[in-house]
Biopython code that builds the backbone (N, CA, C, O; Angstrom):
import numpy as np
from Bio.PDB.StructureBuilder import StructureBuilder

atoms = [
    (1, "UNK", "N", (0.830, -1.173, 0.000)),
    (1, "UNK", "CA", (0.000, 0.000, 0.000)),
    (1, "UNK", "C", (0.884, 1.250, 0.000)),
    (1, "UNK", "O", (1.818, 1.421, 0.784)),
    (2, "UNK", "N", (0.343, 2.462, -1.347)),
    (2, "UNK", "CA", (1.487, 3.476, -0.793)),
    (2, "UNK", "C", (1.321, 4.223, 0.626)),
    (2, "UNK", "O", (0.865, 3.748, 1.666)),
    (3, "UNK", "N", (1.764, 5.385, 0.411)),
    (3, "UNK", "CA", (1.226, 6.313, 1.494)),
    (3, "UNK", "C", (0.001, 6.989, 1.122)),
    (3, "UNK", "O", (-0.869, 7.276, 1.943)),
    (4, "UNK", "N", (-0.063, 7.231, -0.048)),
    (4, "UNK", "CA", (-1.750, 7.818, 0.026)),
    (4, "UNK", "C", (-3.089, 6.781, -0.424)),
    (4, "UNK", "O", (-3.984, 7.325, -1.072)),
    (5, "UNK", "N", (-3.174, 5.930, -0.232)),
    (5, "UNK", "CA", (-3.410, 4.897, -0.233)),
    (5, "UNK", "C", (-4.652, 5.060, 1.190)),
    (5, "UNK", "O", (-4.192, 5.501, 2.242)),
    (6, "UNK", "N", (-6.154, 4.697, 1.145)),
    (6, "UNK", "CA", (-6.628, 4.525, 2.557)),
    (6, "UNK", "C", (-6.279, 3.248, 2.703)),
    (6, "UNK", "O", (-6.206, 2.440, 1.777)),
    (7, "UNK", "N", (-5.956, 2.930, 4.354)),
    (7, "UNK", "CA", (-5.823, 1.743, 4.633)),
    (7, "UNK", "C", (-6.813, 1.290, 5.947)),
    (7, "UNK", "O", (-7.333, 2.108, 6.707)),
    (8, "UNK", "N", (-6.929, 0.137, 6.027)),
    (8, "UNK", "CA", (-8.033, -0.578, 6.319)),
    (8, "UNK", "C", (-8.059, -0.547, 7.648)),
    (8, "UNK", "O", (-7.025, -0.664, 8.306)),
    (9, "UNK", "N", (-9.793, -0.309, 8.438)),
    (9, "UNK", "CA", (-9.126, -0.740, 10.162)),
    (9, "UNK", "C", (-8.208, -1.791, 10.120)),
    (9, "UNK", "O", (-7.849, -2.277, 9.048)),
    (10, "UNK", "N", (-7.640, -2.330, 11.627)),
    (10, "UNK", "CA", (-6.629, -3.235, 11.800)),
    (10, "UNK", "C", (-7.506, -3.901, 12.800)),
    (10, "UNK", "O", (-8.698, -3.724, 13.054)),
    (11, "UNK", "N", (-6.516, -4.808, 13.367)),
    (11, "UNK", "CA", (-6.924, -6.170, 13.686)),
    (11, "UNK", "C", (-7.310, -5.099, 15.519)),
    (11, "UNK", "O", (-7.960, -5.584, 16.445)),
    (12, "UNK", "N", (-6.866, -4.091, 15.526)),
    (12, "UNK", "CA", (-6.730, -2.837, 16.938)),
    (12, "UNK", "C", (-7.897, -2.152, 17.356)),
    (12, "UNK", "O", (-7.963, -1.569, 18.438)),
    (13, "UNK", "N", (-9.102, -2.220, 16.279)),
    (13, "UNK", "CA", (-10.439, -1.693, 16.398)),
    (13, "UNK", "C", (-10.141, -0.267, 15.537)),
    (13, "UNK", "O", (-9.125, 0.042, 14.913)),
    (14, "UNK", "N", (-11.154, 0.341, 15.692)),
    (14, "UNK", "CA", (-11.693, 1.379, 14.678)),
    (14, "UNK", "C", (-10.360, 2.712, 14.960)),
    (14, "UNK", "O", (-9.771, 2.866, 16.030)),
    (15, "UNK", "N", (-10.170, 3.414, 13.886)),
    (15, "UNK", "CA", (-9.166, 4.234, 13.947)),
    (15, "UNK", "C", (-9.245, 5.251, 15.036)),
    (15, "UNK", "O", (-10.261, 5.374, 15.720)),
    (16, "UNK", "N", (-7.947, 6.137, 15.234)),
    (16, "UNK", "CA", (-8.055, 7.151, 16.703)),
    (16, "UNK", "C", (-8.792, 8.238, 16.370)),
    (16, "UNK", "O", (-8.836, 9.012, 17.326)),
    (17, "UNK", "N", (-9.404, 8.637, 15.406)),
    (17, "UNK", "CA", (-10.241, 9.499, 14.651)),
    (17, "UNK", "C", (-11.968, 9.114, 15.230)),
    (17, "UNK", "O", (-12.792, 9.939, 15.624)),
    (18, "UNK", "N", (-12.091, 8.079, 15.153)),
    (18, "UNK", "CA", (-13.304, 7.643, 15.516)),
    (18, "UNK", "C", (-14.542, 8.128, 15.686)),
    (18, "UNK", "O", (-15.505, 8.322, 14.944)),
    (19, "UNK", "N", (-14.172, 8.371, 17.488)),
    (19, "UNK", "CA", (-14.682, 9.139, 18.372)),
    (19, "UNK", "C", (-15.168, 10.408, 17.861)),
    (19, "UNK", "O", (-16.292, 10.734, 18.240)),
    (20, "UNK", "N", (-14.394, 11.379, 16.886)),
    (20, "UNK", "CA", (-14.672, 12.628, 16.332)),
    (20, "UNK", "C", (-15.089, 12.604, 15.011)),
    (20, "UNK", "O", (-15.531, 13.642, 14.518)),
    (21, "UNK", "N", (-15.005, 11.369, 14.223)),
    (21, "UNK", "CA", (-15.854, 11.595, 12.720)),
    (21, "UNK", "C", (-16.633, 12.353, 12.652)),
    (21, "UNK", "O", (-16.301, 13.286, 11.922)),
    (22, "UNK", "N", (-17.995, 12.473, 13.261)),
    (22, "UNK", "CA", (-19.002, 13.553, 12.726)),
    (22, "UNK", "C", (-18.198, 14.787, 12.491)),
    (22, "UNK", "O", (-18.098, 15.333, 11.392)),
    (23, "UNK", "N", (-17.510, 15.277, 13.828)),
    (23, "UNK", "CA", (-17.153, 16.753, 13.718)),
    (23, "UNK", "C", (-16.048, 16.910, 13.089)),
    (23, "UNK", "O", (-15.663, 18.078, 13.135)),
    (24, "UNK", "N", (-15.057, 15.877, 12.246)),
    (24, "UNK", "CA", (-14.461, 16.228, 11.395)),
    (24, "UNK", "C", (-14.917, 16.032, 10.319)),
    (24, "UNK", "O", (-14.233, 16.547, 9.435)),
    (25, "UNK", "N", (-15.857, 15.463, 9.945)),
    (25, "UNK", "CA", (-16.717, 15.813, 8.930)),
    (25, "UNK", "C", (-17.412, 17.327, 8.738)),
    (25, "UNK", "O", (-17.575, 17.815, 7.620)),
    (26, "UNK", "N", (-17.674, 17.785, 9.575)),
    (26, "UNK", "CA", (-18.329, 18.630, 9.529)),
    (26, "UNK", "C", (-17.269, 19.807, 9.125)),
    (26, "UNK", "O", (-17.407, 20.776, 8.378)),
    (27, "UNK", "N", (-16.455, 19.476, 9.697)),
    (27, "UNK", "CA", (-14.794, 20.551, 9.999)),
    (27, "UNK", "C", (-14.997, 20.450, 8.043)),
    (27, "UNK", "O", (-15.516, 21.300, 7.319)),
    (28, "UNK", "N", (-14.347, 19.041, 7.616)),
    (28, "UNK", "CA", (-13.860, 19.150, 6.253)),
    (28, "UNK", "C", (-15.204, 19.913, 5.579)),
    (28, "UNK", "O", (-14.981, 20.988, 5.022)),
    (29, "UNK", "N", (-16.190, 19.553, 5.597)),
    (29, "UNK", "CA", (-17.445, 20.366, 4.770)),
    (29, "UNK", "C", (-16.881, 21.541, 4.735)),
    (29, "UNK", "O", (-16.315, 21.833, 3.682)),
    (30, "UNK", "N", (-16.872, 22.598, 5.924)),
    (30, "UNK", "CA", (-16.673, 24.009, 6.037)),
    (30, "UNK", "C", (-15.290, 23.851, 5.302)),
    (30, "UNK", "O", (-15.590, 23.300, 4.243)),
    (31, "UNK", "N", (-14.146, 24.020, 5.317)),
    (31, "UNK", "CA", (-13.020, 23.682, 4.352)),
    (31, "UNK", "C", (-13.565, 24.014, 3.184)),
    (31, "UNK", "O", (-13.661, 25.117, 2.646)),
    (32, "UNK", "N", (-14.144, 22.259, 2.616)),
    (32, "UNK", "CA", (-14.405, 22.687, 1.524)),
    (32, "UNK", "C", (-15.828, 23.650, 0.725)),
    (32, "UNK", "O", (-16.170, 23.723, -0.456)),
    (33, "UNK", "N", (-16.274, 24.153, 1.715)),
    (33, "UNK", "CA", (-16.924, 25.151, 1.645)),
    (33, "UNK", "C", (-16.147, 26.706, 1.132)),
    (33, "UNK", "O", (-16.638, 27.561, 0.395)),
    (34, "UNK", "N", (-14.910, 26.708, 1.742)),
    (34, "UNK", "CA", (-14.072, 27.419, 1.661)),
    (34, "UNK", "C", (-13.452, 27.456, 0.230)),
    (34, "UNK", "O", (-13.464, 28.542, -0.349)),
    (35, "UNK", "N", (-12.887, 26.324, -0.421)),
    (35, "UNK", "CA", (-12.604, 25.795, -1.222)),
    (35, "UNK", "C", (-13.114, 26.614, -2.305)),
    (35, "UNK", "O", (-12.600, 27.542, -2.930)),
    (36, "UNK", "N", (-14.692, 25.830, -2.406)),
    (36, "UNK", "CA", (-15.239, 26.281, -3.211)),
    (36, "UNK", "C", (-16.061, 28.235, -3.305)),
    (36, "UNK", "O", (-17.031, 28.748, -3.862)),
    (37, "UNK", "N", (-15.191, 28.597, -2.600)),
    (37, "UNK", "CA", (-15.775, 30.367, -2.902)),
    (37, "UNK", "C", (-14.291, 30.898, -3.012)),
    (37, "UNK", "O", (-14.382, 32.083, -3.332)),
    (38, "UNK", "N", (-12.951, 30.535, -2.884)),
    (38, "UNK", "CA", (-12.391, 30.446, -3.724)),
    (38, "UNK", "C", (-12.329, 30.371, -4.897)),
    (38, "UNK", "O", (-11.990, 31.393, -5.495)),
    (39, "UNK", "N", (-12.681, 28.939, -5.805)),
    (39, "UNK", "CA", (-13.471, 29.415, -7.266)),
    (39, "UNK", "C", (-14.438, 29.758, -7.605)),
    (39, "UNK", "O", (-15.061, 29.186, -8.498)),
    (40, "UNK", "N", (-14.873, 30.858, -6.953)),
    (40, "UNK", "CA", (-16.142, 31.886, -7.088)),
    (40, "UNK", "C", (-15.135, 32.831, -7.256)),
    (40, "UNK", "O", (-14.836, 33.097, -8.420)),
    (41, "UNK", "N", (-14.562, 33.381, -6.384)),
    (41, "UNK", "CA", (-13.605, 34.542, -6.134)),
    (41, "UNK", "C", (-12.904, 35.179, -7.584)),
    (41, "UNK", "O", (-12.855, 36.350, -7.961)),
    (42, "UNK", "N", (-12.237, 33.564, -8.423)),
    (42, "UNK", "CA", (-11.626, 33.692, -9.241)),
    (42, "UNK", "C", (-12.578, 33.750, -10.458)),
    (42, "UNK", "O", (-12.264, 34.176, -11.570)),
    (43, "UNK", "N", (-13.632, 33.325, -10.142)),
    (43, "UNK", "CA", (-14.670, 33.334, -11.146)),
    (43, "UNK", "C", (-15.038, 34.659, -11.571)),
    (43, "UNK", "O", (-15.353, 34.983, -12.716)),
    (44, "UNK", "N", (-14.967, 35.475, -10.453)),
    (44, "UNK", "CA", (-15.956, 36.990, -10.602)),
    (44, "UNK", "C", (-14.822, 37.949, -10.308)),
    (44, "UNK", "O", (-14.991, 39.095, -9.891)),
    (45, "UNK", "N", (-13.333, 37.232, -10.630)),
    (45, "UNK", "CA", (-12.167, 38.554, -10.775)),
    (45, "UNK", "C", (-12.353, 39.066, -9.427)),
    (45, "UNK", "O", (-12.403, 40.296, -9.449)),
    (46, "UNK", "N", (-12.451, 38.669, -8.489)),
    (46, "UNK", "CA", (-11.947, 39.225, -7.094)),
    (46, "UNK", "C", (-10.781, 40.121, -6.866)),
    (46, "UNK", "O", (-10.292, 39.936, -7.980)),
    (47, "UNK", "N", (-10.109, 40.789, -6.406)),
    (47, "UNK", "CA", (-9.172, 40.865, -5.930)),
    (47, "UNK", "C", (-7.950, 40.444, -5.718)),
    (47, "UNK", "O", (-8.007, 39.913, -4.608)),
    (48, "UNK", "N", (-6.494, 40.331, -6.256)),
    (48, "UNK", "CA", (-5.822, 38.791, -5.826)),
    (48, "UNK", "C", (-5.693, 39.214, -4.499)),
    (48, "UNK", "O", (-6.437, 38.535, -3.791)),
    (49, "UNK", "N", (-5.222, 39.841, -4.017)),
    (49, "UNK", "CA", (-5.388, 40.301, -2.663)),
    (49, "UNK", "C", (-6.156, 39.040, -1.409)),
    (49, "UNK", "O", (-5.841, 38.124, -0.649)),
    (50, "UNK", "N", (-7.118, 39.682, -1.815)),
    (50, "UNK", "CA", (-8.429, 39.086, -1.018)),
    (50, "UNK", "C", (-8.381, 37.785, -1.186)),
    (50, "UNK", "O", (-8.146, 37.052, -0.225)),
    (51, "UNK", "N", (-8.585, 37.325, -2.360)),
    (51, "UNK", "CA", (-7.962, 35.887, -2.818)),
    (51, "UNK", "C", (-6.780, 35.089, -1.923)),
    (51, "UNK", "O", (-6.853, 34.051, -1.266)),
    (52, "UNK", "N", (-5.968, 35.755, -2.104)),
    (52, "UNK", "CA", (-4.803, 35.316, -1.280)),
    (52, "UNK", "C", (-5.084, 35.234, 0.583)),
    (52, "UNK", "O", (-4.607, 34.453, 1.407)),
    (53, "UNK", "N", (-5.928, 36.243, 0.733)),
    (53, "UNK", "CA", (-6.152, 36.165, 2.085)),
    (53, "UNK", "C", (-6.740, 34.807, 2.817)),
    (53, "UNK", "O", (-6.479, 34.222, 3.868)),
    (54, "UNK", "N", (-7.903, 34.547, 1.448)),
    (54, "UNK", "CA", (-8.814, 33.299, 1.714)),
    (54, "UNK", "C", (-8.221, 32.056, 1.226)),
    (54, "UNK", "O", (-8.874, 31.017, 1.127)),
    (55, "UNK", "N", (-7.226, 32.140, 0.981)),
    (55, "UNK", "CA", (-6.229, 30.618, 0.462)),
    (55, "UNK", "C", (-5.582, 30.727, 1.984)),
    (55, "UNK", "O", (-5.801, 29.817, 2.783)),
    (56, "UNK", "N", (-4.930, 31.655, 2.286)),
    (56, "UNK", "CA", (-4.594, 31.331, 4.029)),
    (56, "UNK", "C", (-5.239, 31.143, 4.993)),
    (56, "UNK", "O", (-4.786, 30.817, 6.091)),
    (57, "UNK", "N", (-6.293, 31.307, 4.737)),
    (57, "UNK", "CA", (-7.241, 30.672, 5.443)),
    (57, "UNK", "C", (-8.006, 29.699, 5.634)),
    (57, "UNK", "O", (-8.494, 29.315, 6.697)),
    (58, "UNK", "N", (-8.153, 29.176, 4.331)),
    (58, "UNK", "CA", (-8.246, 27.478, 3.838)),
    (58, "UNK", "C", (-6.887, 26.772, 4.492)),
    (58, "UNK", "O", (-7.064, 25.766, 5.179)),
    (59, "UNK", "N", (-5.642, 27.233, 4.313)),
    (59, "UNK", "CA", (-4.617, 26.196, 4.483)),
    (59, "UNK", "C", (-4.060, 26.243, 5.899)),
    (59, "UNK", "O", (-3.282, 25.416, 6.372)),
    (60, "UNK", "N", (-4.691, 27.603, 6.684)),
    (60, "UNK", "CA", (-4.638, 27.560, 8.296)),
    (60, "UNK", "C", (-6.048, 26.307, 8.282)),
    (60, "UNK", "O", (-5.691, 25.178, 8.617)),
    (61, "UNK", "N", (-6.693, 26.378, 8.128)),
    (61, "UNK", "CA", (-7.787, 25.292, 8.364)),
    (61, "UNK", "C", (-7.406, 23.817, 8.281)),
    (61, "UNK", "O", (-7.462, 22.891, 9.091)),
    (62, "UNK", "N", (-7.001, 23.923, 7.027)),
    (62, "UNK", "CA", (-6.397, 21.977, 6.461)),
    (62, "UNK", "C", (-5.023, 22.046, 7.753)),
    (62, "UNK", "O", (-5.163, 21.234, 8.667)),
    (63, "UNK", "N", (-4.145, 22.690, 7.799)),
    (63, "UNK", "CA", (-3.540, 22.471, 9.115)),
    (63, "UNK", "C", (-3.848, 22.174, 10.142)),
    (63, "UNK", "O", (-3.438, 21.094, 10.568)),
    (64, "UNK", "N", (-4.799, 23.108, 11.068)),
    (64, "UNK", "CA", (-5.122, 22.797, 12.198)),
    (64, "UNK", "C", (-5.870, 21.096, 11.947)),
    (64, "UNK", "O", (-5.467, 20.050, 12.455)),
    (65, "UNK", "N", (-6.878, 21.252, 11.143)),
    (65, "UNK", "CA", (-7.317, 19.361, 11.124)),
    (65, "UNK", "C", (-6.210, 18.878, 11.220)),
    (65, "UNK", "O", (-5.917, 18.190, 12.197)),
    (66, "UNK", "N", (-5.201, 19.171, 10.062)),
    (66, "UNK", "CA", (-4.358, 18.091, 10.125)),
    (66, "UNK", "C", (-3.305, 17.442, 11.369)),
    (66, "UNK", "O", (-2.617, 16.426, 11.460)),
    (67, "UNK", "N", (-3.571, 18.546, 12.194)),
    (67, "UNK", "CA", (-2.612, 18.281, 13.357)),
    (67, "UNK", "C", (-3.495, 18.261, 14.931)),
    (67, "UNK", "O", (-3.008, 18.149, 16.056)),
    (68, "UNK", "N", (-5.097, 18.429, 14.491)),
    (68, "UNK", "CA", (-5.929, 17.966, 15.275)),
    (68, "UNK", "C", (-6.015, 15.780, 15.164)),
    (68, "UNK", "O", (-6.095, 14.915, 16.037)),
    (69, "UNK", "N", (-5.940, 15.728, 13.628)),
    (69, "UNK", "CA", (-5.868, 14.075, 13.378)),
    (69, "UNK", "C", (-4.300, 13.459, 13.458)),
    (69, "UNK", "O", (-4.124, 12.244, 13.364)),
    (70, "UNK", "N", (-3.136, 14.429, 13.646)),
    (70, "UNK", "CA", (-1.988, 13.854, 14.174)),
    (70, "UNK", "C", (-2.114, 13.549, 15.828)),
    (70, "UNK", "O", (-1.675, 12.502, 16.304)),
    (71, "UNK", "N", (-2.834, 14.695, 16.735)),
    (71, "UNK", "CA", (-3.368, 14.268, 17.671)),
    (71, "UNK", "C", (-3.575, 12.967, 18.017)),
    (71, "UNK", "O", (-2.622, 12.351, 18.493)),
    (72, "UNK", "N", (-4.395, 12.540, 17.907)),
    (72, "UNK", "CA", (-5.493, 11.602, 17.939)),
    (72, "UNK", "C", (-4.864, 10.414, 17.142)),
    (72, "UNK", "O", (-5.612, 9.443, 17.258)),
    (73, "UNK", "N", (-4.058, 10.202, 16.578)),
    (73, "UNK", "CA", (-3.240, 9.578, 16.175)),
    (73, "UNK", "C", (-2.131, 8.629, 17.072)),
    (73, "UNK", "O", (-1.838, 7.437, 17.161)),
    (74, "UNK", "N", (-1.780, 9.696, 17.569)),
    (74, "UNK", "CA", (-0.798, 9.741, 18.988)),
    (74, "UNK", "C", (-1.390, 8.656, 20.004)),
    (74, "UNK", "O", (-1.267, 7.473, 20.322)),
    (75, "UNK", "N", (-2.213, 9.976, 20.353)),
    (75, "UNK", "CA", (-2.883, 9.428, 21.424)),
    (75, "UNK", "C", (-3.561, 7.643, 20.933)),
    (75, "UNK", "O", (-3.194, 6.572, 21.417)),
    (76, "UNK", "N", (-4.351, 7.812, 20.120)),
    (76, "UNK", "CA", (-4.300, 6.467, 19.937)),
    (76, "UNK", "C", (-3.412, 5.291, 19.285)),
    (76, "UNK", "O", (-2.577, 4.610, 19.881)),
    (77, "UNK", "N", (-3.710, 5.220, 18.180)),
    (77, "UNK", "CA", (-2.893, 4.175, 17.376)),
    (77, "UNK", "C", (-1.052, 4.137, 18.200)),
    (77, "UNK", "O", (-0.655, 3.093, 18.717)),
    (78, "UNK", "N", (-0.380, 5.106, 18.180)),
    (78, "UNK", "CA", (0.849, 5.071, 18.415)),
    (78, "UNK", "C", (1.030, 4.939, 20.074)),
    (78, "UNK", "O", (1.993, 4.343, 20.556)),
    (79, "UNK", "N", (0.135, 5.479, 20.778)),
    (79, "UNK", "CA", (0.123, 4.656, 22.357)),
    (79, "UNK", "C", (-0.184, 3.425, 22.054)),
    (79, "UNK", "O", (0.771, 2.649, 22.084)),
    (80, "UNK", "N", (-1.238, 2.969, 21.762)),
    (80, "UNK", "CA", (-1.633, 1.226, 21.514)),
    (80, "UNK", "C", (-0.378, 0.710, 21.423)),
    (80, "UNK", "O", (0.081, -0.081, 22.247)),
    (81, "UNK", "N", (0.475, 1.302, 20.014)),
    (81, "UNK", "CA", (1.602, -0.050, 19.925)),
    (81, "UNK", "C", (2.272, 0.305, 20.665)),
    (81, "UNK", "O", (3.170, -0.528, 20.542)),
    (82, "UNK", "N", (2.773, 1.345, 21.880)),
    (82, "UNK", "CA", (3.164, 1.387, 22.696)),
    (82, "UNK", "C", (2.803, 0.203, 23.604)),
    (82, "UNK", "O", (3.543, -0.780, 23.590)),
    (83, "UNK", "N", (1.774, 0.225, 24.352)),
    (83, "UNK", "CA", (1.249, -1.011, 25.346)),
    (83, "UNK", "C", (1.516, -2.226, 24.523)),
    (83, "UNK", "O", (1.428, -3.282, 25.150)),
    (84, "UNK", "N", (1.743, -2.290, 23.589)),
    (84, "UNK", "CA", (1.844, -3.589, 22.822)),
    (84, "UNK", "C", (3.696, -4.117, 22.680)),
    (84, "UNK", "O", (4.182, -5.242, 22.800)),
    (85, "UNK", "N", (4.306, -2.905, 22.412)),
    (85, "UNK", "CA", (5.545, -3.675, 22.508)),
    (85, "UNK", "C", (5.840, -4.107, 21.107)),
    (85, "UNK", "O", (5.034, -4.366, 20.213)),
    (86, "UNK", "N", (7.410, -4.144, 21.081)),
    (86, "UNK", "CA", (7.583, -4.939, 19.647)),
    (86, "UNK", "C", (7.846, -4.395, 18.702)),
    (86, "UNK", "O", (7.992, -3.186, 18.882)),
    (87, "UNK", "N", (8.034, -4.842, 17.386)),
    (87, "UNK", "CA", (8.469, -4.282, 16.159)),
    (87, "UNK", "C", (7.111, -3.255, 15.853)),
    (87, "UNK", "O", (7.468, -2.617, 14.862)),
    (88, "UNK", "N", (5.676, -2.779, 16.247)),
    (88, "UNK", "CA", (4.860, -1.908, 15.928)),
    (88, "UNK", "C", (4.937, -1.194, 16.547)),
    (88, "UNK", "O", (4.246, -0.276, 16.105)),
    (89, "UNK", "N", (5.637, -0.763, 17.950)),
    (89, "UNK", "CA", (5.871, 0.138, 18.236)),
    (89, "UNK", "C", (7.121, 1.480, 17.385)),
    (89, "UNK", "O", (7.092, 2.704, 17.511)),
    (90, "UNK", "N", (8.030, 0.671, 16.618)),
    (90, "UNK", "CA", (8.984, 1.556, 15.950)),
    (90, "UNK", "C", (7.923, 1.529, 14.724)),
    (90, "UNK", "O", (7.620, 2.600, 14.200)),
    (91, "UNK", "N", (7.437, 0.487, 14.327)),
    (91, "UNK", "CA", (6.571, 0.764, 12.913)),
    (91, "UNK", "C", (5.830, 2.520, 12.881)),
    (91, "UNK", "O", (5.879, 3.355, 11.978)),
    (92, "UNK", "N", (5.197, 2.591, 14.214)),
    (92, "UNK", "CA", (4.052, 3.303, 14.184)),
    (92, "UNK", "C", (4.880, 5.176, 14.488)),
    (92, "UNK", "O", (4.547, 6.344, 14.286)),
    (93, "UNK", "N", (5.928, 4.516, 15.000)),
    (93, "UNK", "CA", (6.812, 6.045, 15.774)),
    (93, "UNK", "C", (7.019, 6.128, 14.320)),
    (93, "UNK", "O", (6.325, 6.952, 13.723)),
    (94, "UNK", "N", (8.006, 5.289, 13.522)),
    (94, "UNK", "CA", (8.615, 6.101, 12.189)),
    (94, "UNK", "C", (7.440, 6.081, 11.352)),
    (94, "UNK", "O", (7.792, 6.546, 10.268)),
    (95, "UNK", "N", (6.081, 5.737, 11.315)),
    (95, "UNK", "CA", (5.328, 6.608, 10.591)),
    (95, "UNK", "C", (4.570, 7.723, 11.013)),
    (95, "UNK", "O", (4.283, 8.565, 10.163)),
    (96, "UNK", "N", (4.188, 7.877, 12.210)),
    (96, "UNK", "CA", (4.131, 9.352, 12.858)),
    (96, "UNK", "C", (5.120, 10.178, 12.238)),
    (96, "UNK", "O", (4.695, 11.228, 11.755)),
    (97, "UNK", "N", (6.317, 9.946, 12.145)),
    (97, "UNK", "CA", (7.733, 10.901, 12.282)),
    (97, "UNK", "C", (7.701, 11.412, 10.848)),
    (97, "UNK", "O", (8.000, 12.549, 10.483)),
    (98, "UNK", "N", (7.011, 9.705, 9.575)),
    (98, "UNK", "CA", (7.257, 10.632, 8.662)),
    (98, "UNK", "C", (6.256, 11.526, 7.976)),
    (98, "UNK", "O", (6.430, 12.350, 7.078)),
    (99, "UNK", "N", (4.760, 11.030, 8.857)),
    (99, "UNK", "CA", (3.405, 11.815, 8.349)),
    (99, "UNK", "C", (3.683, 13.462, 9.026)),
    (99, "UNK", "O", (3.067, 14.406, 8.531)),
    (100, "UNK", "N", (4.654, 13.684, 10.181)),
    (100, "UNK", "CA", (4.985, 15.069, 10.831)),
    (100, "UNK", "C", (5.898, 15.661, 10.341)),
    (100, "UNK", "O", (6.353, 16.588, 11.012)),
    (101, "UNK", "N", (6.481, 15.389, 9.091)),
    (101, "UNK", "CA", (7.934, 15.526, 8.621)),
    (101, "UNK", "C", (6.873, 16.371, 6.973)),
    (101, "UNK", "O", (6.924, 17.559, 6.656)),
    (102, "UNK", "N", (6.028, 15.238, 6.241)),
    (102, "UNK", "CA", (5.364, 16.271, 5.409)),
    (102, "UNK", "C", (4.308, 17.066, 5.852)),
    (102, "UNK", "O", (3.958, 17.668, 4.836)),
    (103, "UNK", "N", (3.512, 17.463, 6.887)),
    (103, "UNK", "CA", (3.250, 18.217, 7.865)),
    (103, "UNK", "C", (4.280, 19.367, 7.637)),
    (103, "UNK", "O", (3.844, 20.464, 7.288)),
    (104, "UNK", "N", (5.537, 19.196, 7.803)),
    (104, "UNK", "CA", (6.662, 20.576, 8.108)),
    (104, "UNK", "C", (6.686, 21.152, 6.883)),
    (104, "UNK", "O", (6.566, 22.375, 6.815)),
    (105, "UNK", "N", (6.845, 20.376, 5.711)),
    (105, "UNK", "CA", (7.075, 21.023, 4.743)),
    (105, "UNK", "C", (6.004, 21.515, 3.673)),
    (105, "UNK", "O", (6.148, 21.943, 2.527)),
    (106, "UNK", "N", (4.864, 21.298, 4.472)),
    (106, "UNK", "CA", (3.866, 22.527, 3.396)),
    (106, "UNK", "C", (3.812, 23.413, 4.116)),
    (106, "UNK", "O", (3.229, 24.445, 3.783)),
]
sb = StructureBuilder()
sb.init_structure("model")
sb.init_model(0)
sb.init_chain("A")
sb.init_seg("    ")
for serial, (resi, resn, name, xyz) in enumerate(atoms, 1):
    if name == "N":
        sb.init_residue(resn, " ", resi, " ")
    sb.init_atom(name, np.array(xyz, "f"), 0.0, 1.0, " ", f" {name:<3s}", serial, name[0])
structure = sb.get_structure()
């Protein structure tokens, strides 16, 4: 499987996201709510200005999720293989390390 690839619950129960699906659902809607008046913006010759304001503000948004679901990540999946011990505990640290690593660089 690559990395962008969804991958399947595990044998560990339902992902560390879980608990909050609705309201990150709801989170991504508004996003892409955002998204899309963006190409309105560009549609009706906006401003680039203004434009630009509301792209930082879309990508402060996709951040904070994204490091609200690194959260929760932590806390779950990568504690689990903690209590578990073993070769999934480094599995799960060096993929935290490298999902926080492209995290840094957008």
């Amino acid at each position: 499987m690559t990395t962008t690839d969804a991958r399947p619950e595990t044998a560990h129960g339902p992902h560390g996201y879980a608990k909050e699906k609705d309201a990150h659902l709801k989170r991504l809607r508004r996003i892409e709510g955002q998204i899309r008046g963006l190409q309105r913006m560009v549609e009706e010759d906006i401003y680039c200005i203004d434009i630009l304001t509301q792209v930082s503000a879309s990508t402060k948004a996709l951040q904070s999720f994204a490091l609200q679901l690194l959260e929760e990540h932590l806390r779950h999946c990568v504690a689990q293989a903690a209590t578990e011990g073993g070769e999934e505990i480094d599995a799960k640290v060096e993929e935290a390390t490298a999902a926080i690593a492209r995290l840094l660089r957008t």
